[in-house]
N, C-alpha and C positions, 0 to 999 in steps of 0.2 A: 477614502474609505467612507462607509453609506453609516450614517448616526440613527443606529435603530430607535433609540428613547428621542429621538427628533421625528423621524421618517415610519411611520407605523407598516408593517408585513403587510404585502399584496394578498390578496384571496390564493391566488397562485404559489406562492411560496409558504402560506399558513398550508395550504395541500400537501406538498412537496413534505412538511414540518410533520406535516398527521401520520402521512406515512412514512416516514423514518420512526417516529416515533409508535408508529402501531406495529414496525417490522420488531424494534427495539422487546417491546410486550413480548411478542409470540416468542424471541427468541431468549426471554428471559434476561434480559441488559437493559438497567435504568440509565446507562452512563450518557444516550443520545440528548446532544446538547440541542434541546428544542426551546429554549426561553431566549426570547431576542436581547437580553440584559449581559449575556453570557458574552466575556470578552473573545472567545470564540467563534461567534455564532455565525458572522460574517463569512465567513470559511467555508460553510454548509450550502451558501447559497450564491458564491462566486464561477459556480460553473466545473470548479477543476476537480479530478477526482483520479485516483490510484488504482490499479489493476491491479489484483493477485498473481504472484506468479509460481509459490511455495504456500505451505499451509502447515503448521504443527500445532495439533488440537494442544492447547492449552497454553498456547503463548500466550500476551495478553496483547499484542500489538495483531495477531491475527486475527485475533477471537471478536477484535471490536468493532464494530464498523464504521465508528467515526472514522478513524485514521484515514481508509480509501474515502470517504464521503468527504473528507479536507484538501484531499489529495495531497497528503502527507507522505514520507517514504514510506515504503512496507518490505518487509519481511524479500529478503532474495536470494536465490541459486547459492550454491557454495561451487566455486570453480576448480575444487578440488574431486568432491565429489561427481562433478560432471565429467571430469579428466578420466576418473578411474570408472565412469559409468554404474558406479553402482545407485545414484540415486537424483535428483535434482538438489538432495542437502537441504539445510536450514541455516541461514545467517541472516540471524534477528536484524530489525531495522537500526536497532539503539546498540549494536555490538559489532566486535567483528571476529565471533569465533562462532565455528559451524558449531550446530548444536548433534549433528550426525556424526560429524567424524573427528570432530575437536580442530580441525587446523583453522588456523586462523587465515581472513581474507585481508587484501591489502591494493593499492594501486597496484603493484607488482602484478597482479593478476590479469590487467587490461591493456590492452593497446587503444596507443591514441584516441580512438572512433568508441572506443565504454565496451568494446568486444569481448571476450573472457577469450586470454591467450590458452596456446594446447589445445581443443578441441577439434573435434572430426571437421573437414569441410562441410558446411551449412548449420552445424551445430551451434557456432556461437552465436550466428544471423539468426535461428529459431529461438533461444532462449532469448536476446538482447529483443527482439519482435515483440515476445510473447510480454517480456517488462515494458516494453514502450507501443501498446497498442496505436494505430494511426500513424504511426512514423516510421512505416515499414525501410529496410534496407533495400 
């Protein structure tokens, strides 16, 4: 792991740092960890990052953008929801009960390969895609 208070920020990643932090501004969130001191920080600039796949204004794990910019989990499908087609669902990343339809999600929902069992044919390859951008099926 790189010792920011040893190794001072590239010009390149002080950039990368400006605009996180000016997206932060506009969108109203001081919470973007932009101080190299931050035991975090490291995290913002290792390359890895999270796809949205759900969205429900006013979660705080959607609403933030650290989380994808850590490539932390985020927020996913509810496979119940997706069974009964009525919505893509909301199941917080730090839970495991939809926030749409109350049932709660579990292993029990996937088959071996992370699929979401029950779904129409190519339904579970499009949601399980859309979660794992670049690692198509």
């Amino acid at each position: 792991m790189r010792d920011f208070d040893r190794e001072p920020v590239t010009p390149g990643e002080q950039a990368f740092l400006d605009q996180l932090a000016e997206g932060a501004r506009r969108a109203g969130d001081a919470s973007v960890a932009a101080n190299p001191s931050d035991p975090a920080f490291w995290m913002l600039l290792d390359g890895k990052t999270s796809t949205a796949v759900v969205y429900l204004k006013g979660c705080y794990i959607c609403e933030d953008p650290e989380f994808a910019q850590m490539g932390l989990p985020l927020c996913r499908p509810c496979p119940e929801c997706l069974r009964a087609q009525r919505s893509m669902g909301h199941v917080p990343a730090d839970d495991d009960t939809c926030d749409e339809c109350g049932e709660q999600d579990g292993p029990w929902n996937y088959d071996e390969e992370g699929l979401i069992t029950g779904l129409a044919p190519g339904q579970a390859i499009a949601v399980w895609n859309a979660a794992h951008p670049g690692s198509p099926r």
